[in-house]
N, C-alpha and C positions, 0 to 999 in steps of 0.2 A: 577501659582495659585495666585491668588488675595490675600493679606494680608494685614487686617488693624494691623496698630504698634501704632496711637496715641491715646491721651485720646481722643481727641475733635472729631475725625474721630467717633469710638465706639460710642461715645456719639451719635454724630449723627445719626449713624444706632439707636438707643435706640430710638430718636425722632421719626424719621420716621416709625418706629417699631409700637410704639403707636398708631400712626394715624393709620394705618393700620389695627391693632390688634382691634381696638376701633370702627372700623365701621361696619368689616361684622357683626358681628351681627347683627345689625340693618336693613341691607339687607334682614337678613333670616327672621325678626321679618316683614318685610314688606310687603314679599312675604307670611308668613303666615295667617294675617292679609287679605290679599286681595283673602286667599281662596285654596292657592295651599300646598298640601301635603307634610309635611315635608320630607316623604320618599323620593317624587321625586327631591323637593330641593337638601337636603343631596345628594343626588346618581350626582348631577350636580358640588355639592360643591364641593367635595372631590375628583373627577375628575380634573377640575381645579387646587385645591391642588395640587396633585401629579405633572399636568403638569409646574408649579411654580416650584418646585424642579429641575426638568429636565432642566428647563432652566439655571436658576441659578448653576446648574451642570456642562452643555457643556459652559458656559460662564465664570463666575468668577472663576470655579474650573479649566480651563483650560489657562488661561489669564497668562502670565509670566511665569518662571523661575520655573522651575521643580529640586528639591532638594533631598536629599534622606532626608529628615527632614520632609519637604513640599513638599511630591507628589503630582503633579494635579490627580485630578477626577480618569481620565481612568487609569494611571498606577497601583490606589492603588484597583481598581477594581477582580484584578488578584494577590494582597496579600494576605499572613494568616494570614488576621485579622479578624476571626468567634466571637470571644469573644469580641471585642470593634461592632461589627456590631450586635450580638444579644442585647446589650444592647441597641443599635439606634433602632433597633427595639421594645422593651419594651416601651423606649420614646412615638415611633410613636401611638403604638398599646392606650397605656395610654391617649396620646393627642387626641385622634380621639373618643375611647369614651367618653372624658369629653364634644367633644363638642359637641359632638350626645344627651347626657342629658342636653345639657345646652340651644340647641336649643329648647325641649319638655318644659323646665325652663322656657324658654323666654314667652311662652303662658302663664304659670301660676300666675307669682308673676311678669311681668312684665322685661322692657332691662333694668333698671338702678339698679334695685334690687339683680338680677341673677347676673349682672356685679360686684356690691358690692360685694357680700358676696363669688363668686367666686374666685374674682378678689384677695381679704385680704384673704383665704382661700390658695392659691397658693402662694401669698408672704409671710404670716408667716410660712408657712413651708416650700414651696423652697428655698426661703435665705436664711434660717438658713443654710437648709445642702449641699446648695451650699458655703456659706460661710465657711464650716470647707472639703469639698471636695477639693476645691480653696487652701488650706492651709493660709487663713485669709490674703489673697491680699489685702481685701478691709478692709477701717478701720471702724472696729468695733464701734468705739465712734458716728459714724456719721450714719452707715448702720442703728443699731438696733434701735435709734428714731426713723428714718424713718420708719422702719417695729411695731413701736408704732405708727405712724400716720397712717397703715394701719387697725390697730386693733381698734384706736377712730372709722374709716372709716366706720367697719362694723355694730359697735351697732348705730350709726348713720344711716345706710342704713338700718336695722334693723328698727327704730324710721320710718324712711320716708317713708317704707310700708305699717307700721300698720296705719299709720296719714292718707297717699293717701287713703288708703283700707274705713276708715272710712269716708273717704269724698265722695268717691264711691257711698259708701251704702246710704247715708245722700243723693243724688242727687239721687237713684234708690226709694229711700223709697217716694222721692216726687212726684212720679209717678200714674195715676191711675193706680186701682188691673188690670184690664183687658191688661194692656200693659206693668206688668212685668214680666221677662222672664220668658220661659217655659212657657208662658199662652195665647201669642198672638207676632206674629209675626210684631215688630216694623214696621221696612221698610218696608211690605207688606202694611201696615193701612197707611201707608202716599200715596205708588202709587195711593191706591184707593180715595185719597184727603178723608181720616178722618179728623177730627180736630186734629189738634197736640196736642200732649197729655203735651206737654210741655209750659205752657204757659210766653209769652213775646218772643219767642225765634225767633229770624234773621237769615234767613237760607238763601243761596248763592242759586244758580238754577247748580245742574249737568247736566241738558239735556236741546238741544235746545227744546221750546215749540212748542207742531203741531199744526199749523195756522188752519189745516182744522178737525178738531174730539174737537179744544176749548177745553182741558181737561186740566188742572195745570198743571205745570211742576213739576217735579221729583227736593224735594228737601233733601237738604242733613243738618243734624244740624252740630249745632258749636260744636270746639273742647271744650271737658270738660262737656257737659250739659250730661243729664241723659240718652237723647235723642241719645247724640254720642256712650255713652257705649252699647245701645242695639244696634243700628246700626253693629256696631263693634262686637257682639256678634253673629250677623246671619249672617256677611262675612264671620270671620274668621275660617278657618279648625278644628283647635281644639276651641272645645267648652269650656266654663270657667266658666260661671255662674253654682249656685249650687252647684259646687265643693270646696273639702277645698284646701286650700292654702300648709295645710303640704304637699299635690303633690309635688307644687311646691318647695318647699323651702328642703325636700327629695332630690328630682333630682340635683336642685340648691349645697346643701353640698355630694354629688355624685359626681358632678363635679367638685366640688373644690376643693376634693380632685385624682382627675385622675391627675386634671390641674398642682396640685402642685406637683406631682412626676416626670412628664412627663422631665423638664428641668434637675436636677440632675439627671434623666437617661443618658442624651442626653451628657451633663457635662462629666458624667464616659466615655461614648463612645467616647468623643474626647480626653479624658486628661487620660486613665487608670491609673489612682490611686490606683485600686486593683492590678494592675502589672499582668494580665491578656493574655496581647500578649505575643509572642515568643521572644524570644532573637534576637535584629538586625531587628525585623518588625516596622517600624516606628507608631507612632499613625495614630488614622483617623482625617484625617484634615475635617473641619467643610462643606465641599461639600460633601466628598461622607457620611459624617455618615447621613448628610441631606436627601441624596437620598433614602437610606435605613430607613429608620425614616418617608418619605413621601410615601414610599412602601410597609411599615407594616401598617401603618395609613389609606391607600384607601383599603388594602385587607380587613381590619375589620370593616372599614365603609360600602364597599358592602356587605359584607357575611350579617351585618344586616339588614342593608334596602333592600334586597331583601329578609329575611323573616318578617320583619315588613310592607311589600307590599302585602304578603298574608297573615299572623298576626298583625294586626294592633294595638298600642295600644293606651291608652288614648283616645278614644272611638272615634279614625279616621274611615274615609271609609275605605273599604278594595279596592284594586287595585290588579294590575297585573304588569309586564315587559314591555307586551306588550301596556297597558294606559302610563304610565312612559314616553317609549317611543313618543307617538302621545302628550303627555302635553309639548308643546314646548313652550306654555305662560309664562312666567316668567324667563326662563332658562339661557337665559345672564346674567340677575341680578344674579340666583345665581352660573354660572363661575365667573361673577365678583368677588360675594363675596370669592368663592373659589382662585383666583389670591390675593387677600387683605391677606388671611389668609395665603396662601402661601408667600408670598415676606414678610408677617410682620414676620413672626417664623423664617425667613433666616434673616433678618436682626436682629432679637432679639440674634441669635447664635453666629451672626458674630463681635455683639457690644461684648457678652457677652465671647468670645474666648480672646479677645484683652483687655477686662477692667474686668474680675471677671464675672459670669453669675449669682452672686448674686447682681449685681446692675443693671445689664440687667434688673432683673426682676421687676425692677421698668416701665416696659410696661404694665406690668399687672394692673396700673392704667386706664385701661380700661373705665371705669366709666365718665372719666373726654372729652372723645370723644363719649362713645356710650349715658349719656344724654345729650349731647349738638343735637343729631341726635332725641331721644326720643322727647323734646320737640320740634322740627320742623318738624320731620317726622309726629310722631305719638299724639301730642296734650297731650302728658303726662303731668302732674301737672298743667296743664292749669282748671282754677277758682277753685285752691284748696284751703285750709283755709291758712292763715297766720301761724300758727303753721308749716307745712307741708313744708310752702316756706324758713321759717327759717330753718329748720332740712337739708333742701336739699341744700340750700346754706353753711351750717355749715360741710355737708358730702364735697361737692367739695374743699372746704378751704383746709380740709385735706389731701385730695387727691393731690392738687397741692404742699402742703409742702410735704409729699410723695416722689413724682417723684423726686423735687428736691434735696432732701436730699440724696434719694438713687443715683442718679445722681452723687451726688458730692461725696460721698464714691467709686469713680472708682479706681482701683488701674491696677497695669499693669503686665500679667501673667509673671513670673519670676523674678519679683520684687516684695520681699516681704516688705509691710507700715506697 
């Protein structure tokens, strides 16, 4: 079995964790966006997941020197260890539906918002009680600032909402009546060459022009214009306009809190500190509790989204198993996203086994990767006001003193700082 022993190793998985942890979202936000149902996303994503697990199972968990301390994978598959695997399971079960509301999040109040408030949601409560789980590895003086640059982070991300939100409305209101939503369908009045109800606006050409029927070509507005958000509202799956934002922002503190129990689940299941196995049962090393974590996680991801595929909520289409199936457009993107989120939670455990899983979860700066993706993906905060630009540059500030801070509170399990 694969084991990391240094800081700088840990650390690393921590880095790489981030990147990782930090994009799918943005995948899922992309795919819904462009029209495809979250159910069938989710049912691809979490697939994915699990098979991340498995990999990382038969490989690192099998790699070296088999201990009776450090079993690989397969031997401790056939121990009596029920009580450290139902708690991997708790983990799992926890971490699967925070992300299940955190993807319904992502439509509402936006990826950099949901990332925020989620993201400081999971680190002021996970690290605390992984830091007194841990038996205070990591040093205190230096963690809990950082878990205070988590908390400036949120009323920050907070501020940079309500700012966008109003800059929003300010660009929908400049609208004529007849082309704000719910009254007339934007991108249908441009195929038919209406006037653009937006005036000044430079639009790129999405379609080659037909030389023989001489009709406009199909264009598409710029990111940011009033123009773009109604566009964006007749693609994407879930609907948004007219709705209140406490939706979102509900789902969003839902998830924050799943998110933030999930890892001192996972913590107990590898390190039993309730003293919970049998006498002479070694702990679960961070492979297999991973496996079992990623196998409670996809059980209760499917059980849902096969009945929110004929229950639909947040006013989706209703589907089938069988549509799911035949929706094969988008479906690598979200495995993709599903391998991202898998290899990021295996490396977040494995930093977090070796250096404190309270400083691990300085991955959950999340934020500082998923809007670097919002504004190139998705045209977020593109011609917001100057207020708006300062609030979001003042939330990432924190965010990277954050990381680093928590970062540098690594300490090394069995060595008490």
């Amino acid at each position: 079995m694969y084991v990391i022993e240094s800081k700088v190793a840990a650390i690393g998985c921590m880095i790489l964790s981030l990147c990782c942890l930090g994009s799918w979202p943005a995948v899922l936000t992309l795919l819904e966006r462009r029209g495809r149902l979250p159910q069938h996303t989710f049912l691809d994503f979490t697939t994915a997941n699990l098979l991340a697990a498995i990999v990382i199972a038969f490989t690192l968990g099998e790699v070296g020197k088999s201990t009776f301390q450090t079993p690989d994978f397969t031997t401790q598959l056939s121990q009596d260890n029920w009580p450290s695997v139902l708690l991997a399971v708790v983990g799992g079960v926890l971490l699967s539906v925070g992300n299940l509301a955190t993807q319904y999040a992502l439509a509402f109040v936006g990826l950099p918002v949901t990332e925020v408030i989620t993201a400081s949601i999971t680190v002021v409560i996970g690290t605390t009680l992984n830091y007194f789980l841990d038996d205070k590895i990591n040093k205190a003086e230096v963690l809990f600032p950082g878990v205070g640059c988590f908390l400036i982070a949120v009323f920050l991300g907070a501020a940079v909402h309500y700012s966008n939100a109003a800059d929003v409305k300010a660009k929908l209101e400049s609208l004529p009546g007849e082309y704000k939503a719910g009254t007339q369908d934007f991108y249908s009045s441009i195929k038919k060459g209406e006037d653009n109800p937006e005036k000044g606006l430079s639009l790129p050409l999405t379609e080659e022009p037909d030389l023989e029927s001489h009709e406009k070509p199909v264009e598409k507005a710029k990111a940011g214009t009033a123009g773009f958000f109604v566009e964006l509202e007749n693609k994407r799956a879930i609907k948004v306009f007219g709705k209140s934002t406490m939706i979102g922002l509900f789902l969003t503190l839902f998830a924050g809190t799943c998110l933030s129990l999930f890892s001192p689940a996972f913590n107990l299941a590898t390190n039993d500190q309730w003293s919970t196995l049998p006498r002479g049962v070694p702990k679960l090393v961070v492979y297999t509790a991973f496996f079992y974590f990623s196998i409670a996680g996809f059980l209760i991801a499917l059980i849902l989204n096969l009945i929110f595929l004929y229950r639909p909520m947040a006013g989706l289409a209703r589907s089938s198993l069988k549509k799911y199936v035949k929706d094969s457009k988008g479906r690598s993107w979200a495995v993709f996203a599903g391998f991202l989120c898998g290899f990021g939670n295996g490396l977040q455990f494995m930093g977090g086994q070796a250096a404190g899983y309270a400083a691990a979860d300085s991955v959950q700066a999340l934020p500082l990767v998923s809007t670097f993706w919002g504004i190139i993906l998705f045209g977020e905060y593109r011609r917001s006001s100057r207020r708006t630009y300062v609030l979001l540059v003042s939330m990432l500030v924190m965010f990277v003193a954050a990381v680093a801070i928590l970062m540098a509170s690594s300490g090394r399990r069995g060595h008490r700082k």
